[in-house]
MMTF fields as JSON, N, C-alpha, C and O atoms, coordinates in Angstrom:
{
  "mmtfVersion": "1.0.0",
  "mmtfProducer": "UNKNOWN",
  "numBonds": 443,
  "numAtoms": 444,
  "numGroups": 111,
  "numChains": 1,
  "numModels": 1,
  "chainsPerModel": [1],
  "groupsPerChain": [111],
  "chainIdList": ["A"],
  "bondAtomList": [4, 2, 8, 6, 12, 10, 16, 14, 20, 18, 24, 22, 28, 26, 32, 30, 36, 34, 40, 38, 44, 42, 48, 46, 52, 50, 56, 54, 60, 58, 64, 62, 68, 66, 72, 70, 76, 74, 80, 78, 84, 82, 88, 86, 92, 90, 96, 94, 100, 98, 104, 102, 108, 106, 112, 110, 116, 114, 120, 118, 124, 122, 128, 126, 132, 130, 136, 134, 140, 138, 144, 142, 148, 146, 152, 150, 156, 154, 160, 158, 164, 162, 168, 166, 172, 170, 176, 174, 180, 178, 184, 182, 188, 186, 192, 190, 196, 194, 200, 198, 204, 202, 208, 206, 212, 210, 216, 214, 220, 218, 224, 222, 228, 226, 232, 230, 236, 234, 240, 238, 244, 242, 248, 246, 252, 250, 256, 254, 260, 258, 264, 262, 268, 266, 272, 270, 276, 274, 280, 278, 284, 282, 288, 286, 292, 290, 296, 294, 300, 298, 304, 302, 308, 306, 312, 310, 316, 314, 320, 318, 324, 322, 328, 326, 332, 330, 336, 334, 340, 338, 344, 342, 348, 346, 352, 350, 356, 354, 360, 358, 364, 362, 368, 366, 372, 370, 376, 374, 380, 378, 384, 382, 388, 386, 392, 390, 396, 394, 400, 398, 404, 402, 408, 406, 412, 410, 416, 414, 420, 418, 424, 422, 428, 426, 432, 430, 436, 434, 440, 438],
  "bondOrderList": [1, 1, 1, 1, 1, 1, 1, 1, 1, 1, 1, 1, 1, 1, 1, 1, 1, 1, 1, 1, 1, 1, 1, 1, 1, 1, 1, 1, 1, 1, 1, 1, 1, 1, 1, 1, 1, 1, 1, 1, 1, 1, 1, 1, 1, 1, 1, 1, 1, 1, 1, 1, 1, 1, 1, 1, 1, 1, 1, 1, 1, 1, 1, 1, 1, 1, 1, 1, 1, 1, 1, 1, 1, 1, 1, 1, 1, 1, 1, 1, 1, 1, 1, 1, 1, 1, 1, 1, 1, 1, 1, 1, 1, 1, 1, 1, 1, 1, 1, 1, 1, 1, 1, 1, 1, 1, 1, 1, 1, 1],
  "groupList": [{"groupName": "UNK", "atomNameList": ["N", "CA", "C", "O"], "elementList": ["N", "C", "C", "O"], "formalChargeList": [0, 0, 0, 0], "bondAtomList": [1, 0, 2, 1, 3, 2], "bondOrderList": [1, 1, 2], "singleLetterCode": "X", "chemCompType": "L-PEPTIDE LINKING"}],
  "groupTypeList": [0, 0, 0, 0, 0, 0, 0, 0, 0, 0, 0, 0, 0, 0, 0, 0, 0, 0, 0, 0, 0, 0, 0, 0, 0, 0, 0, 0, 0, 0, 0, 0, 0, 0, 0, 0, 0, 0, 0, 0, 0, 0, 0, 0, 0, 0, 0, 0, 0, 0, 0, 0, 0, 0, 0, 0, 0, 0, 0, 0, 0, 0, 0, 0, 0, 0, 0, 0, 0, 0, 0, 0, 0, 0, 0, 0, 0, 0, 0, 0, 0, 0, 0, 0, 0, 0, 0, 0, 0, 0, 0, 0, 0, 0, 0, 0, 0, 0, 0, 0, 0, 0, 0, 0, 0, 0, 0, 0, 0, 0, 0],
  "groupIdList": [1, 2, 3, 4, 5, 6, 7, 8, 9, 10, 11, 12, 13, 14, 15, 16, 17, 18, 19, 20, 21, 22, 23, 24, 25, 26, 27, 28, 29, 30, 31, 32, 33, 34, 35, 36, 37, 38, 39, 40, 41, 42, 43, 44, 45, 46, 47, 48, 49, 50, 51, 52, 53, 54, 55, 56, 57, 58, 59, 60, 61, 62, 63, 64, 65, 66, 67, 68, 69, 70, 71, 72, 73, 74, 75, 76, 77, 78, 79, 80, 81, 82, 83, 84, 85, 86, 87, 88, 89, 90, 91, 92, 93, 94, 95, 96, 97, 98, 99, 100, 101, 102, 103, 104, 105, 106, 107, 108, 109, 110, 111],
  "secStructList": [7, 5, 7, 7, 1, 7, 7, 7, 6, 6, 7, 7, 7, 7, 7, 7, 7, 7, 7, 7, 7, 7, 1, 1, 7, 7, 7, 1, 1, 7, 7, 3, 3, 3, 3, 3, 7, 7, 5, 7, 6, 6, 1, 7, 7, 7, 1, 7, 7, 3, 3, 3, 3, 3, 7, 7, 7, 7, 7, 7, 2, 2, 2, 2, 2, 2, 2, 2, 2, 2, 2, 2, 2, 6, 7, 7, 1, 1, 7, 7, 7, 2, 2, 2, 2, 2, 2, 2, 2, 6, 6, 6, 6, 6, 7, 2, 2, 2, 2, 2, 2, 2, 2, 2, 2, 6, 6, 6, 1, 7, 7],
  "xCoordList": [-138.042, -138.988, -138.738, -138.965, -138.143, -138.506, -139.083, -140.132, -139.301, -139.881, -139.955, -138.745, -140.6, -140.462, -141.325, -141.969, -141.768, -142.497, -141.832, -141.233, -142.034, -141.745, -142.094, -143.115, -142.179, -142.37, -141.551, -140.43, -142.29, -142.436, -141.524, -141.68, -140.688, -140.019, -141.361, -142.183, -141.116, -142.501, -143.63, -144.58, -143.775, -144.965, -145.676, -144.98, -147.124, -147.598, -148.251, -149.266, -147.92, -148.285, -148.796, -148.178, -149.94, -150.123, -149.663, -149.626, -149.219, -148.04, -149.098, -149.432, -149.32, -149.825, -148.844, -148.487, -148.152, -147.211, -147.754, -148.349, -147.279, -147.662, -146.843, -145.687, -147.227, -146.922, -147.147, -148.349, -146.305, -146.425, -145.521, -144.442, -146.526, -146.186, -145.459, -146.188, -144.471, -143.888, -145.276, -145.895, -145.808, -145.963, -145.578, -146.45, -144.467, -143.977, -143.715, -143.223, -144.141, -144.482, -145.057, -146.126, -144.913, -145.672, -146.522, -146.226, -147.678, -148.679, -148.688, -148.819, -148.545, -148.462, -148.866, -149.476, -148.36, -148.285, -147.29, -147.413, -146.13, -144.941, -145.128, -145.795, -144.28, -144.783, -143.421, -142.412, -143.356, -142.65, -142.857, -143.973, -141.505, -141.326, -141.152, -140.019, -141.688, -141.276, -140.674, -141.068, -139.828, -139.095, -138.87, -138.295, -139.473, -139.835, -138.972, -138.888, -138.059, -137.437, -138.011, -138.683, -137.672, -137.82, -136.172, -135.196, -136.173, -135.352, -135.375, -135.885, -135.108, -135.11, -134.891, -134.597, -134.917, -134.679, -132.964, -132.492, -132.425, -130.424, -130.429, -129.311, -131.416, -130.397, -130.897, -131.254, -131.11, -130.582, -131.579, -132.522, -131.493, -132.952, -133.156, -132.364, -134.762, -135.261, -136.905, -137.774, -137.036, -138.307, -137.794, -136.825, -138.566, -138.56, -138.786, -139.433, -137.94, -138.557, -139.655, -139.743, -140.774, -142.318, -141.747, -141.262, -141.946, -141.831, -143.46, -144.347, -143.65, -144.577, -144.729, -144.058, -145.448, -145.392, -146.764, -147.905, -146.492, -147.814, -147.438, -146.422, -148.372, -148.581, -149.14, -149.983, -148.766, -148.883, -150.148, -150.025, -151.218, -152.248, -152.311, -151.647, -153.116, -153.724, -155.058, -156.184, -154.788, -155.516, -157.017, -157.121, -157.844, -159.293, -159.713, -160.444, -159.687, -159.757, -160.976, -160.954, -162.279, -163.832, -164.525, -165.375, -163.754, -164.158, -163.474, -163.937, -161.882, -161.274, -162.071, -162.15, -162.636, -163.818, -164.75, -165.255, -165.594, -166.762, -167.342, -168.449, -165.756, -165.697, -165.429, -165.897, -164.585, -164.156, -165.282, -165.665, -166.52, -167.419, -168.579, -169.286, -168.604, -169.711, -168.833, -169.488, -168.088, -167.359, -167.669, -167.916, -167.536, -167.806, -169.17, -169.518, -169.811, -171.21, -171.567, -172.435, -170.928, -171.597, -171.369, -171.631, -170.641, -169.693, -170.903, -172.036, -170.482, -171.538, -170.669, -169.554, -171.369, -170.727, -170.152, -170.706, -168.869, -167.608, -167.481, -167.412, -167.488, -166.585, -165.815, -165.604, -164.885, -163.859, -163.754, -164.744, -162.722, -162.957, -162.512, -161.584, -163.497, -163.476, -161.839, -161.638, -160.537, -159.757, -159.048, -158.43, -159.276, -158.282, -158.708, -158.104, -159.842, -160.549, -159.776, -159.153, -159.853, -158.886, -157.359, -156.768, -156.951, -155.712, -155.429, -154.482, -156.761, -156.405, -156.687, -156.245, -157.577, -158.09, -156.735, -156.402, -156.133, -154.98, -153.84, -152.705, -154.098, -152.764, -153.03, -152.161, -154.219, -154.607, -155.35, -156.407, -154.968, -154.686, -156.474, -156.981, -157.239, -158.735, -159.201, -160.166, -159.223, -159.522, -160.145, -159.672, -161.832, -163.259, -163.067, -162.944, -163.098, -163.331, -162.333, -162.591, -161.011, -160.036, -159.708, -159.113, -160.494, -160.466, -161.481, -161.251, -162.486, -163.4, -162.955, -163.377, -162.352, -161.507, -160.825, -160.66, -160.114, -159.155, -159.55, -159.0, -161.091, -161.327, -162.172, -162.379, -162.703, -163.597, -162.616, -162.77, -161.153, -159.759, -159.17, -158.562, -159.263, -159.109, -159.816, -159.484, -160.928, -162.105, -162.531, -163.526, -161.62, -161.71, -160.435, -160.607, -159.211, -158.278, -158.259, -157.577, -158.79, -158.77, -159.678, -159.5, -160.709, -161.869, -161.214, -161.881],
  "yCoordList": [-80.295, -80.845, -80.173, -78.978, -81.207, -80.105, -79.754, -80.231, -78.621, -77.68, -78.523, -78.652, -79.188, -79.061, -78.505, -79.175, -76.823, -76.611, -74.866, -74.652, -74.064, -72.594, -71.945, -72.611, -70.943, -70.34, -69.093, -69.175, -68.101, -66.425, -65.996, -66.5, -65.145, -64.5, -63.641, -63.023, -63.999, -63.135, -63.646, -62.868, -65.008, -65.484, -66.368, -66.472, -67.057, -67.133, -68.727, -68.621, -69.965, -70.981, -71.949, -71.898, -72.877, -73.664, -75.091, -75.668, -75.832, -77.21, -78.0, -77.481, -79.077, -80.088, -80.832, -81.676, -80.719, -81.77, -82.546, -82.134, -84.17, -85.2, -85.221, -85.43, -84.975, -85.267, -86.546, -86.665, -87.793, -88.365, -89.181, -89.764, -88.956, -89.008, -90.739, -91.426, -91.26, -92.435, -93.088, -92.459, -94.351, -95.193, -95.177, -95.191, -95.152, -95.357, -94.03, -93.838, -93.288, -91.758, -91.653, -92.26, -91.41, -91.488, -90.303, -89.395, -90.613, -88.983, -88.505, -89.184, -87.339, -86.465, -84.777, -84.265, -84.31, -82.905, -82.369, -81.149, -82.885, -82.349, -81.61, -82.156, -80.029, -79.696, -80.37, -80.537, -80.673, -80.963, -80.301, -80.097, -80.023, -79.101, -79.553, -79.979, -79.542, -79.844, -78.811, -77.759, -78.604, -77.426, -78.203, -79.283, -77.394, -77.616, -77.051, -76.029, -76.976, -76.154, -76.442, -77.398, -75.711, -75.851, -75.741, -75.245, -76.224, -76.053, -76.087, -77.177, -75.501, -75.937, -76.903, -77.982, -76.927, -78.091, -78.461, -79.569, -77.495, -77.489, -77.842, -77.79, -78.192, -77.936, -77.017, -77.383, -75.416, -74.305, -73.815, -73.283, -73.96, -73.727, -71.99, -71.138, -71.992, -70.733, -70.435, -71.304, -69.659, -69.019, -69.524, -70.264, -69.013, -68.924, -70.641, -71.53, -70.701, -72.299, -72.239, -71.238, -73.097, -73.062, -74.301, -75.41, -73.799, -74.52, -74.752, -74.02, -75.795, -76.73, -76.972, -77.943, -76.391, -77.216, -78.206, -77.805, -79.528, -80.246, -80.917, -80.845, -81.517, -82.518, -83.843, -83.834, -84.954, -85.975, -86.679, -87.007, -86.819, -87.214, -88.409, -89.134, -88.836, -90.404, -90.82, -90.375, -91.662, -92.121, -92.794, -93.588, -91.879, -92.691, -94.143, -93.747, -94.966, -96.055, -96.158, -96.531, -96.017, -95.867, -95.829, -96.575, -94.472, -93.395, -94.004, -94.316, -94.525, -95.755, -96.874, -97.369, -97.121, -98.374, -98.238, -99.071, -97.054, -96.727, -96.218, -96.212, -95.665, -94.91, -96.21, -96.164, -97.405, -98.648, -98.858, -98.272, -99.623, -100.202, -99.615, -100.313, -98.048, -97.457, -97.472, -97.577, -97.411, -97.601, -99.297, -99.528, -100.664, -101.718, -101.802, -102.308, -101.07, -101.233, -100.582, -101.083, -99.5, -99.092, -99.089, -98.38, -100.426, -100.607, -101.471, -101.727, -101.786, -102.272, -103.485, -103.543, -104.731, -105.599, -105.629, -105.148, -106.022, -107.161, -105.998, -104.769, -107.369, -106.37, -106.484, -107.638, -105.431, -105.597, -106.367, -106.145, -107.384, -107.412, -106.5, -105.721, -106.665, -105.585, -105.014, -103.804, -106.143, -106.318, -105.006, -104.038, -105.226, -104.5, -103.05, -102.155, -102.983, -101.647, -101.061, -100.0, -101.604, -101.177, -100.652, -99.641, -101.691, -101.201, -99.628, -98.849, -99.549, -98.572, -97.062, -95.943, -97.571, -96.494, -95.805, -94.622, -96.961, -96.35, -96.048, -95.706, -96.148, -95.878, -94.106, -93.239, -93.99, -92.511, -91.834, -91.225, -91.915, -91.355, -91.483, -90.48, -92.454, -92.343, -91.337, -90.948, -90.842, -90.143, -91.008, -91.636, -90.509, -91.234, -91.191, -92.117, -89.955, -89.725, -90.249, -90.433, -90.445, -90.638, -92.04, -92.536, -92.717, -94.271, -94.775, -95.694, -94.085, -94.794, -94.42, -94.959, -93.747, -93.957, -94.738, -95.024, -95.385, -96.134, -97.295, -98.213, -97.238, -98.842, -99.197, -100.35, -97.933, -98.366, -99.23, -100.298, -97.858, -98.456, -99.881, -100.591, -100.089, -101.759, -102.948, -104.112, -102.444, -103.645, -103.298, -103.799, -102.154, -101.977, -102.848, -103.881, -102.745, -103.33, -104.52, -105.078, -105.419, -106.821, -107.611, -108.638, -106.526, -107.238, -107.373, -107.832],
  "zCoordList": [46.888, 45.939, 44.595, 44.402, 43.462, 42.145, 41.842, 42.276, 40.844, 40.356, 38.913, 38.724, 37.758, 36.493, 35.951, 35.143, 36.189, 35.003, 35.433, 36.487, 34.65, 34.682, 35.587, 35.756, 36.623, 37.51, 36.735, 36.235, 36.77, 36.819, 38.091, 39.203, 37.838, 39.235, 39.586, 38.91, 41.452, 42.223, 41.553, 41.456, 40.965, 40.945, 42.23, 43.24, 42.241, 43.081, 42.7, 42.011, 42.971, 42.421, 43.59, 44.653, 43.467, 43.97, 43.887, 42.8, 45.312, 44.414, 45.867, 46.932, 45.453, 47.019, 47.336, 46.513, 48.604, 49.013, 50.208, 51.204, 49.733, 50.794, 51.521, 51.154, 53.013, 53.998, 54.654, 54.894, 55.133, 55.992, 57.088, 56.975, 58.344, 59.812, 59.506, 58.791, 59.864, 60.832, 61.36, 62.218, 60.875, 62.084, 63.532, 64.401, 63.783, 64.844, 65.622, 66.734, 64.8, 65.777, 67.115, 67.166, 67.596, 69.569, 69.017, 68.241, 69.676, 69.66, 71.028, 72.046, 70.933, 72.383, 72.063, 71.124, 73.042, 72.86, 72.35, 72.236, 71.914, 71.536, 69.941, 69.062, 69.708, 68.314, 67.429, 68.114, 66.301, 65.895, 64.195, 63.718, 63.416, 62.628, 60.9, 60.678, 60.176, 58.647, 57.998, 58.501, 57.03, 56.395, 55.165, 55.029, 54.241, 52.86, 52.344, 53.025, 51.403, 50.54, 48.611, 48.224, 48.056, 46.464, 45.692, 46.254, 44.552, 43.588, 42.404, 42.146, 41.334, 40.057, 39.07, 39.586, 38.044, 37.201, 37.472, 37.729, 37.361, 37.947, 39.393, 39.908, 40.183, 41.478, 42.209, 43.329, 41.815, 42.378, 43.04, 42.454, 44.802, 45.422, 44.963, 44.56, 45.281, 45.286, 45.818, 45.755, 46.113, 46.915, 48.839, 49.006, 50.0, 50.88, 51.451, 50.898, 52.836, 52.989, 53.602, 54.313, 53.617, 54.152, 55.702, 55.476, 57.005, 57.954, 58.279, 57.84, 59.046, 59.049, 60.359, 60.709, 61.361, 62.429, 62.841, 62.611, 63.469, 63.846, 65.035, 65.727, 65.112, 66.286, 66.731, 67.628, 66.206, 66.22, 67.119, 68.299, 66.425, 67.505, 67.563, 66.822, 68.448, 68.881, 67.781, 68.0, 66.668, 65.496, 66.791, 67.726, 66.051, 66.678, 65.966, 65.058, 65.906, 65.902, 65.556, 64.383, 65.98, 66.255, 64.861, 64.376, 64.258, 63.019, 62.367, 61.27, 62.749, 60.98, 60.428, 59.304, 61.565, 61.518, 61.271, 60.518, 61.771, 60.807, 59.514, 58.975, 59.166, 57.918, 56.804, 55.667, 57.318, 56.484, 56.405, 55.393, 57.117, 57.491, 56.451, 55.723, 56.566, 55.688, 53.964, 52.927, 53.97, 52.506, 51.818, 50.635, 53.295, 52.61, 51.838, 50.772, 52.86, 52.73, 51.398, 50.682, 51.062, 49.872, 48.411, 47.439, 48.748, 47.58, 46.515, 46.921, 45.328, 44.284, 44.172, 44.689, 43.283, 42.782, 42.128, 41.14, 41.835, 43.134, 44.153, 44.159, 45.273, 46.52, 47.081, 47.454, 47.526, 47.852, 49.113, 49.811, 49.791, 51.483, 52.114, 51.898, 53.247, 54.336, 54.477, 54.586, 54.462, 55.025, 53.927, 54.37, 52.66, 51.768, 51.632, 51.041, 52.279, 51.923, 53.745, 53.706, 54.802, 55.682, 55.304, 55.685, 54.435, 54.013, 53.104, 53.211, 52.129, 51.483, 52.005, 51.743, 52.81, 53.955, 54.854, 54.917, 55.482, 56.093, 54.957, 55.29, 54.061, 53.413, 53.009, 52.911, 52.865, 52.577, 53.894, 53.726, 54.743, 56.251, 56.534, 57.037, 56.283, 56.699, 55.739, 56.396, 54.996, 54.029, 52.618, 51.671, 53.255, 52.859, 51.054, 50.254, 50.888, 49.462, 48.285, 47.095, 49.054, 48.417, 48.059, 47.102, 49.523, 49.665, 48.491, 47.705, 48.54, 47.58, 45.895, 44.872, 45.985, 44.333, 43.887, 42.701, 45.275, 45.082, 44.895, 44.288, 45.736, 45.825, 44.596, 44.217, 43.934, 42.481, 41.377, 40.785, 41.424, 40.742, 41.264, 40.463, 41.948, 42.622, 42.378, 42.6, 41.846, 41.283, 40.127, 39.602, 39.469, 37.677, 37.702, 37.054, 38.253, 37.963, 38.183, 37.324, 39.132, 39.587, 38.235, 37.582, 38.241, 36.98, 35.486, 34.558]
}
């Protein structure tokens, strides 16, 4: 992942990286491993690699639906359909807070 901004040698920085799982991932018990590396603006890796381990679960279904369901519901006029607010929901892994930003930005943008 590049780096474009300055980093201090032996400095200490916070960066958020998106992670995401395959669709077609099987969920089980198996651990499976991510390995992050960094590099500079040249190319030239540096700092330690961050390994990652997880485990692929079984998506509850129940809670994608109730969390869509309470998001349709509390939406203001225009509204979105149920159907697209599913979509944006899974696109940001069921993640409530994030969905409803998206979906305010979705009906500033449509309007």
């Amino acid at each position: 992942m590049p780096i474009d901004f300055a980093v201090a040698e032996n400095s200490t920085f916070k960066l958020y990286i998106p992670i995401k799982v395959k669709t077609a991932a099987k969920a089980g018990d198996n651990v499976h491993e991510a390995t992050l590396g960094f590099c500079g603006k040249k190319g030239k890796p540096f700092g330690e690699k961050i390994i990652i381990k997880f485990v692929v679960e079984k998506p509850n279904y129940e809670d994608f639906f109730k969390t869509a369901l309470n998001l349709f519901q509390a939406q203001s006029v225009p509204e979105l359909p149920l159907e697209d607010i599913l979509t944006i929901l899974k696109d940001v892994n069921n993640n409530a807070a994030l969905a409803g930003q998206l979906i305010e930005k979705k009906k500033q943008k449509d309007n």
